[in-house]
N, C-alpha and C positions, 0 to 999 in steps of 0.2 A: 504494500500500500504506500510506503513511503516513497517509491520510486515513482508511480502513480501520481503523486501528489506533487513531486519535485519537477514533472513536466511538465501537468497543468499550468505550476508557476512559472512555468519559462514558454507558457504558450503553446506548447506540443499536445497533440492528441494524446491519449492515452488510457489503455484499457483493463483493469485489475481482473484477471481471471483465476480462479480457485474453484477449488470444489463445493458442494451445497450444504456440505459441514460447516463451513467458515463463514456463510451468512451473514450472522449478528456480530460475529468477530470484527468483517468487512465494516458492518454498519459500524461498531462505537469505534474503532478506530479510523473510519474515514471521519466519522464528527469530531473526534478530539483531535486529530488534525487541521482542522477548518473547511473539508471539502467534502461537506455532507452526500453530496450529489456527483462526487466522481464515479467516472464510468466504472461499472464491474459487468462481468457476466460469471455464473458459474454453471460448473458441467456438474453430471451427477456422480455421486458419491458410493463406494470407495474408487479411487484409481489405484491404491496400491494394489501389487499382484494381479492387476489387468491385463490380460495378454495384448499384443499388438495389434490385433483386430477390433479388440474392444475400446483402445484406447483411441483409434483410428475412428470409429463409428463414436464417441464420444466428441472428436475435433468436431468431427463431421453435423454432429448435432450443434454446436456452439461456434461456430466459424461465421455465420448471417450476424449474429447478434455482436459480436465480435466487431465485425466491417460495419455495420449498425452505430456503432456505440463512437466506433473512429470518426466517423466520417458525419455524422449526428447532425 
């Protein structure tokens, strides 16, 4: 998130993507940053021990919202 936060400030698109564990995590520490409303997307939860197909069909799901959130 901080690096997210650190491009906003310099004007740069930028998209915090995580998994759907880290949700409220995303939320209090984008607010206690100052950037309540930075872009996130996340993909669904677990990735670890995802094989590469799964991981593959996970981009796959979250790659629109992603170029979405860039380009906004």
């Amino acid at each position: 998130m901080h690096d997210i936060v650190d491009l906003e400030r310099r004007g740069l698109p930028g998209v915090f993507v995580a998994s759907s564990e880290f949700i409220q995590a995303a939320e209090a520490q984008a607010g206690s940053l100052g950037f309540p409303s930075v872009a996130r997307v996340f993909t669904p939860h677990p990735v670890q021990d995802r094989t590469d197909d799964e991981m593959r069909a996970y981009a796959e799901q979250t790659v629109e919202a992603v170029i979405a959130a860039i380009v906004g």
